[in-house]
Every structure is written in C-alpha cells, then in structure tokens.
C-alpha positions as CSV (number, residue, x, y, z in Angstrom):
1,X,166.7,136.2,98.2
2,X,163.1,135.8,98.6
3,X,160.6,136.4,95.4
4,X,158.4,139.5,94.5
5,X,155.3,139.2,96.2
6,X,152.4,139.5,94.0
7,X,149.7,142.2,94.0
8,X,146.5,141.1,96.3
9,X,143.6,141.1,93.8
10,X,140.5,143.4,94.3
11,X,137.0,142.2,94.0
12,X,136.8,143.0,90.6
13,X,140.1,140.4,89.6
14,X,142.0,143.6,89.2
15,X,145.5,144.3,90.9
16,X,145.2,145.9,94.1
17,X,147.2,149.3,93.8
18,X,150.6,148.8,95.9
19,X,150.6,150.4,99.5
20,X,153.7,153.0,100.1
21,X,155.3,149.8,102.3
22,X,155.3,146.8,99.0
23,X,156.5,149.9,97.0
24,X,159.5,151.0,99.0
25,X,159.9,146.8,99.7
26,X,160.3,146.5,95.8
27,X,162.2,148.8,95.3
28,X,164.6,147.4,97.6
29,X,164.9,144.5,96.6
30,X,165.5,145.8,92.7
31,X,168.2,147.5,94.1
32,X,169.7,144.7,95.7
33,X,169.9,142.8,92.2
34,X,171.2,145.6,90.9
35,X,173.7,145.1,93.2
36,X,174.8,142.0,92.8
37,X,174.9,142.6,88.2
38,X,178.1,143.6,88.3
39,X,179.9,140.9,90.5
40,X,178.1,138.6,88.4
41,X,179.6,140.0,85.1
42,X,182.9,140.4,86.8
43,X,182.4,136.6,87.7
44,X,181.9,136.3,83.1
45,X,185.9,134.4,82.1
46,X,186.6,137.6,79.9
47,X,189.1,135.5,78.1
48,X,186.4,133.5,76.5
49,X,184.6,137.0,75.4
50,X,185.3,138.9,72.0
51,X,189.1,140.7,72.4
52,X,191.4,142.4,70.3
53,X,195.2,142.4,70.8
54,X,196.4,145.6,69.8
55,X,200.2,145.6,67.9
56,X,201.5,148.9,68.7
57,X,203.1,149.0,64.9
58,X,202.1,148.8,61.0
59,X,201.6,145.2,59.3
60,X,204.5,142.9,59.3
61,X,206.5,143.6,62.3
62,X,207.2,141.3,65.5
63,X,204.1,143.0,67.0
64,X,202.1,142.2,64.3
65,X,203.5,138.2,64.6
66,X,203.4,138.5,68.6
67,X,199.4,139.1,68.2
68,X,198.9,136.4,65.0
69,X,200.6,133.5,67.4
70,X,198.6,134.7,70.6
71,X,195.3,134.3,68.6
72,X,195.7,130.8,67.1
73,X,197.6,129.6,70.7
74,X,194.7,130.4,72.2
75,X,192.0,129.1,69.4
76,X,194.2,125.8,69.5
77,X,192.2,124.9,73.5
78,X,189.4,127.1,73.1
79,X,187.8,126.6,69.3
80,X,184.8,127.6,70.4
81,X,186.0,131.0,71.5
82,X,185.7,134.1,69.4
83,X,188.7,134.6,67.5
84,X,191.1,137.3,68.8
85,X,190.9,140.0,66.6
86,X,194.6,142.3,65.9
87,X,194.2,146.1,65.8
88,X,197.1,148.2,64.6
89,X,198.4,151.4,67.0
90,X,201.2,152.4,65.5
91,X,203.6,155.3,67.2
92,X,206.8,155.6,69.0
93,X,207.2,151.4,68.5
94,X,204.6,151.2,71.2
95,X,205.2,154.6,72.5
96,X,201.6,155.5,71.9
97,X,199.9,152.5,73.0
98,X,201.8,152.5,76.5
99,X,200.9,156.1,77.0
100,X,197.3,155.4,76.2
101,X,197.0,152.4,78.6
102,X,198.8,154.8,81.3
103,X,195.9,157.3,80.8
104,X,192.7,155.0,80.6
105,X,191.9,155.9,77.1
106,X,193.0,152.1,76.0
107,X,192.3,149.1,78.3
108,X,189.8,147.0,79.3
109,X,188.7,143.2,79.6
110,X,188.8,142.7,76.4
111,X,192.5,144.2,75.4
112,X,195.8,142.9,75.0
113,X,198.8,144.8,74.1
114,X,201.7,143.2,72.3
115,X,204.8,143.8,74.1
116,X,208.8,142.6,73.2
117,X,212.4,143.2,74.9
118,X,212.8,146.3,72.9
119,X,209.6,147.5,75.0
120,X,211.3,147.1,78.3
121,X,214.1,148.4,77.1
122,X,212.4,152.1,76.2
123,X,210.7,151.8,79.2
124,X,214.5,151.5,81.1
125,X,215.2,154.8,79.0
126,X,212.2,156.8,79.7
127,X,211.2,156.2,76.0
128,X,207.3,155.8,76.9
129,X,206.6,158.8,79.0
130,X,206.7,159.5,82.4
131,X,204.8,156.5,83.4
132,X,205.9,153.9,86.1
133,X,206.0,150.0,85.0
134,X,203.5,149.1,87.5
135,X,201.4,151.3,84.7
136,X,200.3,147.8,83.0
137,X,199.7,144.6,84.4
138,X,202.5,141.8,82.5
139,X,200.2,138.8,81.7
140,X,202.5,136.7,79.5
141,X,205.4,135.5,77.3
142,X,205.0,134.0,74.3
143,X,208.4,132.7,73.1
144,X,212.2,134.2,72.4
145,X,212.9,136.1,68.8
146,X,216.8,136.3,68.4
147,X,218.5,139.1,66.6
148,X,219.7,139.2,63.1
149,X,221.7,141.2,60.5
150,X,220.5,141.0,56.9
151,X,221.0,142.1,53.7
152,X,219.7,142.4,49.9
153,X,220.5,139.2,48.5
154,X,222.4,141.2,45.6
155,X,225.0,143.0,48.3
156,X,227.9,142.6,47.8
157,X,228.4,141.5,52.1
158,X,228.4,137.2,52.0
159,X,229.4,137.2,55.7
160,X,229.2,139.4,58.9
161,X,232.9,139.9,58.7
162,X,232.2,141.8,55.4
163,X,229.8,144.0,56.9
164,X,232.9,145.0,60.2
165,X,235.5,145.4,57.0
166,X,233.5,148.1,55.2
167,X,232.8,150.0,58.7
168,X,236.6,150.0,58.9
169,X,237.3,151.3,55.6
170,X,234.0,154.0,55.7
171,X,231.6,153.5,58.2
172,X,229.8,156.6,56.1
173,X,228.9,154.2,53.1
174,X,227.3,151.8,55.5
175,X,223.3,152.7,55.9
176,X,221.7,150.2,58.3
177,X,218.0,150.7,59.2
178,X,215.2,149.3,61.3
179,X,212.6,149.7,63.7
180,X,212.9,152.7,66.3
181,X,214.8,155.1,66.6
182,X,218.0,155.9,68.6
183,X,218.1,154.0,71.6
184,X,215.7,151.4,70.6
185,X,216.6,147.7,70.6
186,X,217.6,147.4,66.6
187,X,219.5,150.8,67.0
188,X,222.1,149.3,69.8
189,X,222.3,146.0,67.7
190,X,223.3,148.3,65.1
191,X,225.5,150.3,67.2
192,X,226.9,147.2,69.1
193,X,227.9,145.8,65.4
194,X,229.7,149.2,64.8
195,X,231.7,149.1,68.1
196,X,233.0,145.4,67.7
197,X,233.9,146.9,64.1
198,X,236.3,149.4,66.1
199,X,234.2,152.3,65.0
200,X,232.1,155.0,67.1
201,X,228.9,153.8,67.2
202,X,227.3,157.6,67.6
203,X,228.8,158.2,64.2
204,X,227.0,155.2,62.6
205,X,224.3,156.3,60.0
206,X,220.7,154.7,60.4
207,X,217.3,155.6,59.0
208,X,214.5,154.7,61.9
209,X,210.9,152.9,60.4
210,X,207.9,152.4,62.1
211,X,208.4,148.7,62.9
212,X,210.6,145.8,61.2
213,X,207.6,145.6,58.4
214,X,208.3,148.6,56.8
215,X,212.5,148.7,57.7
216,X,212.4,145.3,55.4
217,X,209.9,147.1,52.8
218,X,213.3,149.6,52.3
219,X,215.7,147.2,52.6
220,X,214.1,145.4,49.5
221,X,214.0,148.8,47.7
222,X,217.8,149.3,48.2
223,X,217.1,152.6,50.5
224,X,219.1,151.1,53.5
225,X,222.5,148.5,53.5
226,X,222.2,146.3,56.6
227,X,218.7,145.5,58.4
228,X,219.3,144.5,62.3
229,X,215.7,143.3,63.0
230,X,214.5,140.4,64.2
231,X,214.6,136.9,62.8
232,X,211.2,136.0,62.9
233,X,210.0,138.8,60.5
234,X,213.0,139.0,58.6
235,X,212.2,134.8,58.1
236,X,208.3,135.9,57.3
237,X,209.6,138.4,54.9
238,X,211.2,136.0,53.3
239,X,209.1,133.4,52.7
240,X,206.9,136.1,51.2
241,X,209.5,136.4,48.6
242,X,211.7,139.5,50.0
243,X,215.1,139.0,48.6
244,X,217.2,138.8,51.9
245,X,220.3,137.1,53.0
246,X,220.6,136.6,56.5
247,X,224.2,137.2,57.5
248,X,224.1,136.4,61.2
249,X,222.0,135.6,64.4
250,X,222.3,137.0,67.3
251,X,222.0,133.8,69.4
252,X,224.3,132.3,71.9
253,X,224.9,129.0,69.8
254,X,223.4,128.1,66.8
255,X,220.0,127.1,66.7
256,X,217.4,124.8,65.4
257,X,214.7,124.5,63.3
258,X,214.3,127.3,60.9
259,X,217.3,129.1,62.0
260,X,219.7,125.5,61.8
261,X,221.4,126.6,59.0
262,X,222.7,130.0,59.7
263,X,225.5,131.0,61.5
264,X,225.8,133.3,64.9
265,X,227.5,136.6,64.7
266,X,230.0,134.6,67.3
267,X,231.2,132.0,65.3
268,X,232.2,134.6,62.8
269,X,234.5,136.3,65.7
270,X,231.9,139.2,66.6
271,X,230.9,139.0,70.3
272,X,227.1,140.2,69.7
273,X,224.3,138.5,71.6
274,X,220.5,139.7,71.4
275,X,217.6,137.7,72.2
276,X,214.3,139.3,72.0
277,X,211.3,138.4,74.3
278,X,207.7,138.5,73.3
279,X,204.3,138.6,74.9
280,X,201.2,141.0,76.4
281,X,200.1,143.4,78.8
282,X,197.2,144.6,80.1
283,X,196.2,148.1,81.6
284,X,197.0,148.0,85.4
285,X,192.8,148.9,85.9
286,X,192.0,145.6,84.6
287,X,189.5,143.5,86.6
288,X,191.4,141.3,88.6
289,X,189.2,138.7,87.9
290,X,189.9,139.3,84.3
291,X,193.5,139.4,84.6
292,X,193.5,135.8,86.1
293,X,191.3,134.6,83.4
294,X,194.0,135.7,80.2
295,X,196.4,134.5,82.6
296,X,195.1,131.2,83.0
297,X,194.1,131.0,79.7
298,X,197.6,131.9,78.0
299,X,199.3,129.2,80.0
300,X,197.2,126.5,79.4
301,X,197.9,127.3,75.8
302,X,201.7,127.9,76.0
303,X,201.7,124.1,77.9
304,X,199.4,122.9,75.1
305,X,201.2,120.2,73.1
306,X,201.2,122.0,69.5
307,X,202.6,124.7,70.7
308,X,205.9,124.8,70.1
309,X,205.2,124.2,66.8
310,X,202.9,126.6,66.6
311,X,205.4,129.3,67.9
312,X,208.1,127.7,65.5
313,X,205.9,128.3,62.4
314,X,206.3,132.1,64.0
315,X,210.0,131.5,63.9
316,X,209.9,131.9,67.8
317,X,211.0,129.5,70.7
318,X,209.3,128.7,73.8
319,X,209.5,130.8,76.7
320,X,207.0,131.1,79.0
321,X,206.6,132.7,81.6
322,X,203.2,134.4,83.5
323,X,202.7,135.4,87.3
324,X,205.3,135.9,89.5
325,X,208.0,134.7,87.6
326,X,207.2,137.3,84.8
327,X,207.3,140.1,87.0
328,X,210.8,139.3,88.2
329,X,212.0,138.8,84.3
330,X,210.5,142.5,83.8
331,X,212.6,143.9,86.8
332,X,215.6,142.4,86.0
333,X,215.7,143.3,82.4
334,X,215.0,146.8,83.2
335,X,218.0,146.7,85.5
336,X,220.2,145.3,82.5
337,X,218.6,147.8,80.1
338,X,219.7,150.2,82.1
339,X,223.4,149.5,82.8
340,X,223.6,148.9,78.8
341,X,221.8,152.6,78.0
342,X,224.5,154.2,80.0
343,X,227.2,152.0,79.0
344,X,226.3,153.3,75.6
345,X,225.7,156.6,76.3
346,X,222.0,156.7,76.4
347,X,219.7,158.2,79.2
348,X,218.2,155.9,81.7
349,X,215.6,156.2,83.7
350,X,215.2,154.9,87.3
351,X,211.4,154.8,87.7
C-alpha cells in the first residue's frame, strides 16, 4: 500500500489546498484500510482476549464446576491471559441459554457456554426449543462426571439396596429430587432406580431444582429423601460440610481417586449405568477464526500435564474430545438419547 502523499506547500509555507483528484485519492485509500480493520481483528486469537463462560444454572451445580475447571485449565498454559470470568443464566437447566444462542441475543468471541450429557439429552427430546443442533458450534470436552445416589447422612438407607426395598414396600414415602425436571438426565436416573426396584417409574414422586446446587441445598434441609445428581457436586458439597452419604455410583466399575472407596449401583445387584459428559459451546455465528482459537486453545490445555489433576480436584475424569471427533460423540448420543426417551415413554425429537 503506498503512503499518503503530503500537501505541496504554497509560497507562503502553507499547505496547498487539496485538488478534487488527491481528495477523492484519499479517500480511497482510507477506505481501503478501512477495509482491511476487520480481517485484522478477526486475525486477534480471541481466546487470549477477556471471555466469560456462561453456566446456564445457579451456584454450585456441574455447570457452575464445568466453567471453574475450564478457567484455571486454561490459566494453567496461558498465565498471562485474562482470567475467564463465570456468568450465571439460569432457566430450563440450560434451556434459556440454548434458546438465546439460537436467536443471536447471546454469543460472541468472547462466550462460552457450559454444556453436559443431560444437555444433549433435552436437546434429543425437544427440551430446548425448536432449534436444530447445528444451532451452536461443540468446541470441547472437559472430562466424564458419573452418576450418583445420595442421601442425608442421618437416613435411615446404608446401601442402595435399602433405597429398592422401601420403593417395594411404598414407593409414595420415597421423595428423590434433583436438577430438571421430567425427562432430564437426574429424572431417568431416578426413574431408572424405580424400575430396577420393580416399580412404575411414572408413579415415582420427585421435586425438580434449578441445578444440583440447590437439589443438595434441600436434601441437607430434609425436604427430599434420595438425591440422583452428579458425583462431582455431590463430592463439592460435601467437602463444604453438607451432610451426605453417597450410597452408589453410577459407573461401570469402581473407580479411582476420589470415588475409590464407594461402591457402584452394580455391585450391589442394580443394573444402573450413567456417566455424564462435560464441556462448551459456542453460538454457530462465531468467527471461524475464533472458533479455531478456543479450540486450539482448550486442547493444548486438556493435553497439559496437570491436568488430570486439575480435573480430579473437580471430581471429573479426562475425556477429551474437540473437532471432528466431538461432533460424532454429539450425534451418537442424541441417537441413544433418543431410543432411551421413548423406551421410557418420553417424547423424542428427530431434528
């Protein structure tokens, strides 16, 4: 791009007034940098610029731990970056902050929306609004939550197989409660608990909370029996000093570190699997280039060698997954959420 060629000087050492051709000329060539601005903003790695990661649910939930370990993963191989900051948009257990992203009113560079299993598994049901998945853009996983079934620590329930004999004997004395509502990921752990009891799951009572922070809040007040959260915050709640006893996880096998010494809902003869995936999003209008930035960014600091520490002081496991390979773990869960919403007589939707 060649300079701005100065005014010719008149005899007096003032600037010669412009001719109509050096005006037009200039103006031009401002328009031409004005051009090229916004491809060099664009060009800006929008991971390294101030963001928020919104946790579509109150304080103390798995959105709300989802958020906390994306911030210090990514302070961990950036310090110099400005801290991710976590904004609370609670509604519908992420409900509202979908439907926002679907209609431009939330999105941006700069945002990151907390997502989990039990999002995909609305999203299977038509539980976010009429909105396609190719609505957001899936930019990473952050590690694997597992299910759990809790109690008071002054129930009277010492094991899980407690919890199947009172269903037997009155499934209308046993109050479980969580986050969502029916058809949302603790409901059917709920309702998959009553049906390996032998009872009908759509009889089953069960108070709905926004998020596992405020289900755990009642469950420590004695307004609800069982809690069929998630492990992480029931674990955070705990070490807070909420009075729980975890009767079960809904793992495979046993597992390690912080979770070694409780037993699965299998080894006490109840067939109940439920591992919950967590990570973010982005609004589909994203910048590409900014899109590739958080997705860069992310996986170099899920491959960073504190992280799975990190995610274990979250009570999560490593998974990690970004690209391609993410997109593929969407569409297949929404396929399995599917086949499980009509197996248990939910509505599924095939968008």
């Amino acid at each position: 791009m060649q300079p701005l060629a100065p005014h010719p000087l008149r005899e007096d050492g003032m600037a010669a007034a412009p001719s109509r051709r050096q005006m037009l000329a200039t103006l031009a060539t401002l328009a031409a940098w004005g051009g090229a601005l916004p491809a060099r903003a664009a060009a800006a790695d929008a991971s390294t610029e101030p963001a928020e990661c919104v946790a579509p649910s109150r304080p103390g939930g798995g959105f709300d731990l989802t958020c906390g370990l994306a911030g210090q993963a990514l302070q961990a191989v950036r310090p110099a970056r400005t801290p991710l900051r976590t904004r609370y948009l609670p509604g519908g257990i992420g409900a509202v902050a979908f439907d926002q992203v679907a209609t431009g009113r939330l999105g941006g560079p700069g945002t990151l929306v907390a997502f989990s299993s039990g999002s995909l598994l609305n999203i299977a049901q038509g539980r976010f609004g009429p909105h396609p998945v190719g609505t957001v853009r899936w930019i990473a996983t952050l590690g694997t939550d597992y299910g759990v079934v809790a109690v008071h620590r002054d129930a009277p329930y010492q094991r899980l197989q407690d919890v199947a004999t009172a269903l037997r004997r009155d499934s209308n004395r046993v109050v479980f409660g969580a986050g969502g509502t029916l058809g949302s990921q603790d409901w059917i752990k709920a309702a998959l608990l009553v049906r390996a009891a032998g009872q009908d799951h759509k009889r089953m009572r069960f108070v709905s909370f926004e998020g596992g922070g405020e289900a755990l809040k009642a469950l420590r007040g004695g307004h609800i029996g069982i809690f069929t959260g998630d492990a992480a915050e029931a674990l955070q709640a705990a070490a807070q000093g909420a009075p729980l006893r975890v009767l079960a996880v809904l793992s495979q096998a046993r597992l390690g570190g912080s979770l070694a010494g409780l037993p699965t809902a299998r080894e006490q003869g109840l067939d109940l699997v439920w591992p919950t995936v967590r990570g973010l999003y982005m609004a589909a209008s994203t910048p590409d280039a900014a899109v590739r930035a958080w997705t860069t960014a992310l996986r170099d600091a899920l491959a960073a060698p504190g992280y799975a520490a990190l995610c274990a002081q979250y009570g999560l496991y490593p998974f990690a997954l970004t690209g391609a390979a993410l997109e593929d773990f969407v569409q297949r869960s929404l396929a399995d959420y599917r086949r499980l919403a009509q197996d248990l007589g939910l509505r599924a939707w095939a968008r």
